[in-house]
C-alpha positions in Angstrom: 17.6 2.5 -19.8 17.2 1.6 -16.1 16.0 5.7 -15.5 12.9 5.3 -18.1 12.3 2.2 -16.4 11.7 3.7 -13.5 10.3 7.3 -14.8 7.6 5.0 -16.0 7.2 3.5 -13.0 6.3 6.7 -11.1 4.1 8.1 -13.3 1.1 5.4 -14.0 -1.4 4.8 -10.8 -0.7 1.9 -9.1 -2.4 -0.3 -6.7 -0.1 -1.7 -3.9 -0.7 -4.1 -1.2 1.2 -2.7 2.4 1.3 -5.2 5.1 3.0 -5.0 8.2 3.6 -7.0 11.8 4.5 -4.6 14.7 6.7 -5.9 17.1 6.6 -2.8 19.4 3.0 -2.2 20.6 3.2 0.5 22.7 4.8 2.4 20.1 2.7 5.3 18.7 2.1 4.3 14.9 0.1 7.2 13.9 2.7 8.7 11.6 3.3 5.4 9.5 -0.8 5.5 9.5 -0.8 9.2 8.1 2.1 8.3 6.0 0.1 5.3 4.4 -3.2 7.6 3.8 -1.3 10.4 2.2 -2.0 7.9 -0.9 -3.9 8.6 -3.7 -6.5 6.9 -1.9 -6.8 4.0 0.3 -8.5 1.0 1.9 -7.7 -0.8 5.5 -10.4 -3.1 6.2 -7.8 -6.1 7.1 -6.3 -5.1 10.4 -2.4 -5.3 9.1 -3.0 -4.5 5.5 -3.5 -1.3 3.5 -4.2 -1.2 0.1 -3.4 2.4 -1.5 -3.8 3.6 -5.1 -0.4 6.1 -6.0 1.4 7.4 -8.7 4.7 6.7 -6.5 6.9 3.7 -6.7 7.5 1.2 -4.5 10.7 2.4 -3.4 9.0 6.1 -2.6 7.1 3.9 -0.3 9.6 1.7 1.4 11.6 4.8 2.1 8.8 6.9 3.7 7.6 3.6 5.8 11.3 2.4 6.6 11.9 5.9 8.4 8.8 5.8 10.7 8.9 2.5 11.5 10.8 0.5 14.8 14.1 -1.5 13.3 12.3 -5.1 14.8 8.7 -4.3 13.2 8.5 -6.0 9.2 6.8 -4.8 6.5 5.9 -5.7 3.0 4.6 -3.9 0.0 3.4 -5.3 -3.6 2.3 -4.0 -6.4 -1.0 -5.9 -7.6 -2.4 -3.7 -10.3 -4.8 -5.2 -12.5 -4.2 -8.2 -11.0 -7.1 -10.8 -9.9 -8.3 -11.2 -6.5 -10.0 -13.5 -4.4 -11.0 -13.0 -0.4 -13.6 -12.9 2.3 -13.5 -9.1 3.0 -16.3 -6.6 3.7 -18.0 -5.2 0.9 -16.6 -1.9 1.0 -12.8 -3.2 -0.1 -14.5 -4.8 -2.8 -16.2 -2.4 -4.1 -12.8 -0.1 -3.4 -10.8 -2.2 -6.3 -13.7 -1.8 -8.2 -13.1 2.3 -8.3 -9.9 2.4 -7.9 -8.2 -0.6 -9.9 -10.7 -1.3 -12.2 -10.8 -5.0 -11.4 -13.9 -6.6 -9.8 -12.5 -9.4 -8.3 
C-alpha cells in the first residue's frame, strides 16, 4: 500500500516551497540553482526561497538538493498545494500561484 501511496505522489503537480540558509558563501551554488529550475516551472522572488511546480516528490527533491549541497548548509522543502497564502511579495509571485497552483492567495 505504501508504493501507490507514493506512485500517487509522483504523478499529480505539486507546488513546493524550497528554502535554504547557506553557511558556505564562497561556495559556487549554481548547480543547486539549475537543479531547483529544472522544475516544472518556478518562482524566486524571496532571496532564500524557491517555489517550483513538479510532478516529482519531495524525496526526488531532497535527494537531488542533498548531493549538491555543503554538509553545514540547511534546507527545507514543503509541499503547499492548494493551500492558502498570505505575504508582502512582488506581484509577479502572486500572480505565479495564480498559473501555476490555481490559488489566488
Amino acid at each position: 500500500m505504501e508504493t501507490n501511496k507514493l506512485q500517487q505522489e509522483i504523478k499529480e503537480s505539486k507546488i513546493l516551497l524550497i528554502s535554504y540558509d547557506i553557511k558556505k558563501p564562497d561556495m559556487d551554488y549554481k548547480v543547486l540553482y539549475d537543479i531547483i529550475k529544472s522544475a516544472n516551472s518556478w518562482s524566486h522572488n524571496i532571496d532564500i526561497t524557491h517555489f517550483i511546480k513538479t510532478d516529482e516528490s519531495i524525496k526526488y527533491w531532497y535527494d537531488k538538493i542533498q548531493k549538491v549541497i555543503d554538509p553545514k548548509d540547511y534546507f527545507i522543502i514543503i509541499d503547499i498545494t492548494g493551500q492558502l497564502k498570505q505575504g508582502w511579495m512582488p506581484k509577479e509571485t502572486w500572480e505565479w500561484f495564480k498559473n501555476n497552483d490555481g490559488v489566488d492567495r
